[in-house]
N, C-alpha and C positions, 0 to 999 in steps of 0.2 A: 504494500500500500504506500502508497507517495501524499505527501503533505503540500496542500496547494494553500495559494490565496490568492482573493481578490479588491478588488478595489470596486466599491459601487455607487450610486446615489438610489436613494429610494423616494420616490415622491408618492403623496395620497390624493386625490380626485377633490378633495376639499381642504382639509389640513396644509395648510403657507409654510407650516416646518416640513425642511426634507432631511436626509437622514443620509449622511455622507459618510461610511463607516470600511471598514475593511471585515470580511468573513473569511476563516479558515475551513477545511475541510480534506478529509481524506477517502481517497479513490485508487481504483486500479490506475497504474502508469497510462496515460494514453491520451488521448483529446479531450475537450473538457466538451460537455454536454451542457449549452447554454441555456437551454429552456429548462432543464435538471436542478441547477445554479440556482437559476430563477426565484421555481420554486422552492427552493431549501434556503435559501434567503429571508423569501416571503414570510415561510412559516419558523423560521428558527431566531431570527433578526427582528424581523420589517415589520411582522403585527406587534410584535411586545413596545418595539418601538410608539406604534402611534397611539396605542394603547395608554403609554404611560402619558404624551403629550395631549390627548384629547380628552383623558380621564374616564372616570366608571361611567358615566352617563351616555357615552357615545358610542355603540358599536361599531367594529372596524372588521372591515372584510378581503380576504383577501384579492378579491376580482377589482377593487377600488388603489390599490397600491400598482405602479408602474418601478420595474426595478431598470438599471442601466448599468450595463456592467461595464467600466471605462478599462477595466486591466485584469486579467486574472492567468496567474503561470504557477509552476511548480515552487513549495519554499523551502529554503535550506538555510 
């Protein structure tokens, strides 16, 4: 398994905060699978994120989050 990272922005369809963070994750050697990313972003990142910025009162989904992956390679 190889130890990768990336570099993203995450924006929400209403929320004016975006979420410009880095994710790691770990995969078989090989090409990285952007829509994969995406999602494992979405759900491991990007909802807790807007979550905390938008508070209890406001549910967040994941079809409303746009992810943008500006970089993502192998880390060492």
């Amino acid at each position: 398994m190889t130890l990768y990272i990336a570099l993203f922005n995450a924006k929400h369809n209403i929320i004016q905060v975006e979420e410009n963070s880095i994710f790691t994750w770990r995969q078989e050697s090989g090409d990285i699978d952007e829509s994969m990313l995406i999602n494992k972003i979405k759900r491991e990142s990007s909802i807790h994120f807007f979550e905390m910025v938008a508070g209890e009162n406001y549910p967040i989904k994941e079809k409303d989050i746009t992810i943008t992956i500006k970089k993502a390679e192998p880390f060492s």
